[in-house]
N, C-alpha and C positions, 0 to 999 in steps of 0.2 A: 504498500500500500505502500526522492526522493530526494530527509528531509528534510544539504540542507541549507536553507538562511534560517540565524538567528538574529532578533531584533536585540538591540541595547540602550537603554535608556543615551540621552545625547546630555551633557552636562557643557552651558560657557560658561568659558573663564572667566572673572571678575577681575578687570586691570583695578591698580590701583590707582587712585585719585594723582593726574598730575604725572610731572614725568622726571623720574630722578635728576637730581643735581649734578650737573656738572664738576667735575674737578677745575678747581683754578689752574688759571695758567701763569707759568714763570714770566715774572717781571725781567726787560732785559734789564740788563748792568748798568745802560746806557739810554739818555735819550726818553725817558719817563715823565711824564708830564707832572708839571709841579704840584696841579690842585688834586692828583689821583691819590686817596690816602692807600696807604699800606690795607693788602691784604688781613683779615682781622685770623689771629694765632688758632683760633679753634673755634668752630659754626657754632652760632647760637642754638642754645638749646631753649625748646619748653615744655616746662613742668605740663602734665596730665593735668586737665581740667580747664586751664587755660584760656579756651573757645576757640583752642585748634585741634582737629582731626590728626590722631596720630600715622602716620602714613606705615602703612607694610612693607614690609620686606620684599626688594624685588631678588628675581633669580631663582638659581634653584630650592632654594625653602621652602619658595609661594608653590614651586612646580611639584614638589614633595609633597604638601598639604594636597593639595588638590588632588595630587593622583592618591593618596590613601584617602580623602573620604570619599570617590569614586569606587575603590576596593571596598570601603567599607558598605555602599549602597550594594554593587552588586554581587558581595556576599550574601549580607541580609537579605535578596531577594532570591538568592538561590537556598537557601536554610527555609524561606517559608515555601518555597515551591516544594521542597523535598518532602515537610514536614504535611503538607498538604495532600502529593502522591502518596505517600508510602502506605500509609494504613497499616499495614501488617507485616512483621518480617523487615529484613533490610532490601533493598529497592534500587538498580540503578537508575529511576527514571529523570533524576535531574541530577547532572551529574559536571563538574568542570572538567574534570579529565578527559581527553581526547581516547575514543575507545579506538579511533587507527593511529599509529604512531606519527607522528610531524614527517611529510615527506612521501607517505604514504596512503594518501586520501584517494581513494579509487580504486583501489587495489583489491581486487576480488580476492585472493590470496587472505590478505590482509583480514577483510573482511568476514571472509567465512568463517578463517583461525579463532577471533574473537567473538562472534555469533552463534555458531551452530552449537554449543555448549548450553544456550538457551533455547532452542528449539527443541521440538520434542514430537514427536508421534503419539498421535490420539486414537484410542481405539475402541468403539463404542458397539456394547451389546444391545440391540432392538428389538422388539417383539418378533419382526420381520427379518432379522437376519443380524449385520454388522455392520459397522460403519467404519470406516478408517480416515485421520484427516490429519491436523498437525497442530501443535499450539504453541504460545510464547510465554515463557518464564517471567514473571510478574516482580515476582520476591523473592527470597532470599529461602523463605521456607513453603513455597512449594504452591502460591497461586499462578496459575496459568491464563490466558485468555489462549480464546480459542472463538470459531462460529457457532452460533447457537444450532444450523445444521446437520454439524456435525454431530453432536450430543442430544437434539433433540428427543424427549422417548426413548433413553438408553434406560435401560435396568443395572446397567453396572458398565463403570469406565476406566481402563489402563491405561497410564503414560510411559511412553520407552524413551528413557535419555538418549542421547549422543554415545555415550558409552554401552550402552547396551540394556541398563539397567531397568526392567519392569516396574510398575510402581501403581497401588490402586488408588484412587482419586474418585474425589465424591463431585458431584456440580453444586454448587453455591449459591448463585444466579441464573438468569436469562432473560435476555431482551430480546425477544423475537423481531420486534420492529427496528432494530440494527442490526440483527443475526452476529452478535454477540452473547460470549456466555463466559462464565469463571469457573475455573475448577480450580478445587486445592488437593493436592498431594498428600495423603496419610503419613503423617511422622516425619514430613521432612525439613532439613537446615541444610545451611548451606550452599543448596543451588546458584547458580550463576544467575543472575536476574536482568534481562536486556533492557541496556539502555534506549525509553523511549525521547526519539525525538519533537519536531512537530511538521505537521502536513501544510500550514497556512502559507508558509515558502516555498511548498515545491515548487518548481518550474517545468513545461512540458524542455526534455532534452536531456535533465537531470538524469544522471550513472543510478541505477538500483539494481541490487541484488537479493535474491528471493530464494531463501531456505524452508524446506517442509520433508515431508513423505511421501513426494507420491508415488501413487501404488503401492505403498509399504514402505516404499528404497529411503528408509532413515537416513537425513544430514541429506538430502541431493541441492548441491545449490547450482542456480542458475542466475545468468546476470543479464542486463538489458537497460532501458532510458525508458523514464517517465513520456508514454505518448499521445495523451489527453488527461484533462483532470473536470471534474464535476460530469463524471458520464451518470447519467441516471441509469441502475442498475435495480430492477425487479424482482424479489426471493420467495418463493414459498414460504409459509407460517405451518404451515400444515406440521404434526407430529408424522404424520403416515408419511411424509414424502422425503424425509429425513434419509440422511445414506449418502458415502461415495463410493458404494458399489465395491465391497470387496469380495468375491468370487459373483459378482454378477453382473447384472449391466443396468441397473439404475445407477444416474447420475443425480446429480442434486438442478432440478430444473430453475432455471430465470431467464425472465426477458431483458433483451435489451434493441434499444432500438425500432422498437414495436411489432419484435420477433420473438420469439419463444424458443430455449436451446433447451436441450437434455432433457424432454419433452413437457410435460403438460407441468403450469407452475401452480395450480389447483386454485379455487373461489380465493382464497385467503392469502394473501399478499402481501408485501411492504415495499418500499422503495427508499433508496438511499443515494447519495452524489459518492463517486468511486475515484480511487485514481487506475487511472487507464494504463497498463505496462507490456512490453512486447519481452520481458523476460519469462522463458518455458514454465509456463504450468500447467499442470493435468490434476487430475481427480486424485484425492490425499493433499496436496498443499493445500485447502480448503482450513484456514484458523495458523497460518506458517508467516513468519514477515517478510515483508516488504521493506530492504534499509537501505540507507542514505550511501551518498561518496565516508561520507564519516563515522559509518558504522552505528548509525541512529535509527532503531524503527520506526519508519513514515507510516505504515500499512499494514492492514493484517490482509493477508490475501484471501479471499471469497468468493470468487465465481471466475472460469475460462468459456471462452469460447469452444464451443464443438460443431459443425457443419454437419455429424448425423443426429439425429430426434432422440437416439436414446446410445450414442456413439457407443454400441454393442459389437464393433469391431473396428483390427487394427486401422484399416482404411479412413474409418469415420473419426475414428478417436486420437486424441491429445491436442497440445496445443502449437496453434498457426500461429502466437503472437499478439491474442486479445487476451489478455488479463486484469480481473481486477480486484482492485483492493483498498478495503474500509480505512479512509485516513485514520492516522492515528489522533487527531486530537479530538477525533468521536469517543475514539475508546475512551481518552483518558475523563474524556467530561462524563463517561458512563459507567466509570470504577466504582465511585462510589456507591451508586447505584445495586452493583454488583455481588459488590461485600456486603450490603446488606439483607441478602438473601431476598431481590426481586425475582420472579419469576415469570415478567410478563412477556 
């Protein structure tokens, strides 16, 4: 779902009043006009109070000052941004440290090394069969986001680390009408938690790289450029229509464009503005991110294109380079939401 420009508050600088004093200049030897008195030994000074304005310091003190209470502003607004996201567990979602190293911004390598530690394979038991999708690591001790279709009407759900490791997880939340949903991890600390970025800077052109499962294939990343953004994308609501098809050939149906993919997206519906990516997704990266040149999640990803009705074979199925994916700064305005055990 990049993402990034970030905005910084703009602070001017306050000259001070007037403009420094000049140094006197040497009298010559010679040739000094009679009525000029001497130079006075040391500048007048005035006491405080006086009904003169004391002047500042110019140079680097005043440029000192200035730049730590600038530090000091946008510290404090990153401690209440943190303090805001986290809720539970520890959180990278607002974070000063550069999650790709200086020099290495764009660098898929890069990126993947530091991300796919937080990505995670979803795998969800349904009245109807399974579902398999992907999700992103929240916190520290084991909240996930993921799509609310992937887990929709699951009776019980497993998450498979990057290492390999099984894990059972309850649902939390759901917001149908974002096709977001939160699961938490049984028992766990530790976790690597991705840093989310924000989606209000993307730009169509922007480098993103896009970690999930599809089809199972734990950790597959794929990489591509932001290539439309506020696409209206259309989801099912439905519990019944939930699924990405793991040994069968339902897909998770939506329109887009005043079409219908992966077939019929049933009475009950919602709509949402997406960002549009030509980075490879298939069925399983469904709830996997969408990240920045800088290794920031813009997106959760949430519906591909497929050219067949119910892409029930190789021919019809994967993806051409229509992807999309729920900005991030939905999710984050709908965490809270989350944590509090919504279910709508």
């Amino acid at each position: 779902m990049t993402e990034n420009t970030r905005r910084g508050g703009g602070h001017e600088d306050e000259h001070p009043e007037g403009t420094p004093a000049q140094p006197y200049a040497a009298f010559p030897a010679a040739g000094v006009h009679p009525g000029w008195p001497p130079p006075p030994a040391h500048a007048p000074t005035t006491e405080p109070g006086a009904g003169h304005r004391r002047k500042r310091p110019s140079g680097p003190v005043t440029l000192l000052a200035a730049v730590a209470l600038v530090a000091a502003a946008v510290g404090g607004g990153t401690a209440y941004a943190f303090q805001q996201l986290t809720g539970h567990g520890t959180t990278a979602t607002a974070t000063a440290t550069p999650v790709v190293a200086a020099g290495k911004t764009g660098d898929v390598a890069d990126i993947a090394a530091a991300l796919t530690p937080s990505v995670v394979e979803v795998n969800a038991t349904l009245a109807n069969g399974s579902s398999t999708g992907s999700g992103v690591i929240v916190s520290s001790d084991g909240e996930i986001i993921t799509n609310n279709h992937v887990v929709s009407g699951a009776s019980s759900v497993k998450v498979r680390t990057s290492d390999g490791t099984s894990r059972t997880a309850s649902v939390v939340g759901t917001d149908s009408s974002k096709d977001l949903a939160l699961l938490k991890v049984e028992g766990a600390s530790g976790l690597k938690a991705a840093p989310l970025g924000t989606s209000s800077g993307v730009q169509v052109g922007d480098t993103v790289v896009a970690i999930g499962s599809p089809e199972g294939l734990t950790s597959t990343v794929t990489s591509g450029i932001v290539s439309a953004l506020d696409r209206d994308v259309t989801v099912s609501t439905d519990e019944g229509r939930s699924g990405q098809g793991q040994g069968g050939d339902e897909q998770w149906p939506f329109q887009f464009g005043g079409r219908e993919f992966n077939g019929d997206t049933g009475s009950s519906t919602t709509t949402y503005k997406a960002i549009q990516t030509d980075a490879s997704l298939n069925p399983g990266n469904s709830g996997g991110a969408l990240i920045d040149a800088s290794g920031r999640v813009i997106g959760i990803n949430s519906a591909m294109y497929s050219s067949g009705s119910q892409a029930s074979s190789s021919s019809e199925a994967g993806s051409i380079g229509l992807g999309f994916a729920i900005p991030v700064d939905t999710v984050k305005a709908d965490l809270a939401k989350l944590r509090a055990g919504s279910t709508s």
